[in-house]
N, C-alpha and C positions, 0 to 999 in steps of 0.2 A: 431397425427402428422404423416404425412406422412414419409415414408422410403427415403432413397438418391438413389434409384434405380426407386421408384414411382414418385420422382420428376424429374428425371430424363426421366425416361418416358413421365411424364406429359407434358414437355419442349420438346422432339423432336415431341411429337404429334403438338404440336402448332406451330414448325417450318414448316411443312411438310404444314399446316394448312393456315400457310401466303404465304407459297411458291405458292401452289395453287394459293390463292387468288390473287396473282401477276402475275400467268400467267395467269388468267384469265381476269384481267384488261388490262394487254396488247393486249389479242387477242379481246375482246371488243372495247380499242382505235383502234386498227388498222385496224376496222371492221369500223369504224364510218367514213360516206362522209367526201369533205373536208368540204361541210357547218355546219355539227353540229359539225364538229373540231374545228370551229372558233366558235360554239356555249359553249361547253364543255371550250375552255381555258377563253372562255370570263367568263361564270361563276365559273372554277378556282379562278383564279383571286380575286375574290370575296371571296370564303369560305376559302381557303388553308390559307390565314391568322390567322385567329382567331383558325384553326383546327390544326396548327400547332403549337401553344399559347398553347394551351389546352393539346396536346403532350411532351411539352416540360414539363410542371408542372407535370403531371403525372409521366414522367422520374426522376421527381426526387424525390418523396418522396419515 
């Protein structure tokens, strides 16, 4: 079993981890023309449903 200091650790690494990840999607979107802008929401649209379905159950158990 991990320590409250290792897990603790383990948790800011992962924040650090998605922080990136999110600045990196945004400087990707806002790299993208405006055609594959309309390209990217039109297939949003599509996936973010079910991927956000799938999010919510995981959240909870």
């Amino acid at each position: 079993m991990k320590s409250y200091e290792e897990l603790a650790q383990e948790y800011q690494e992962f924040v650090v981890k998605i922080s990136k990840a999110g600045k990196d999607f945004c400087d990707a979107f806002n790299s993208l023309s405006p055609e594959n802008l309309k390209v990217f929401k039109r297939e949003m649209r599509k996936i973010l449903p079910a991927g956000f379905t799938n999010l919510i159950k995981a959240l909870q158990d």
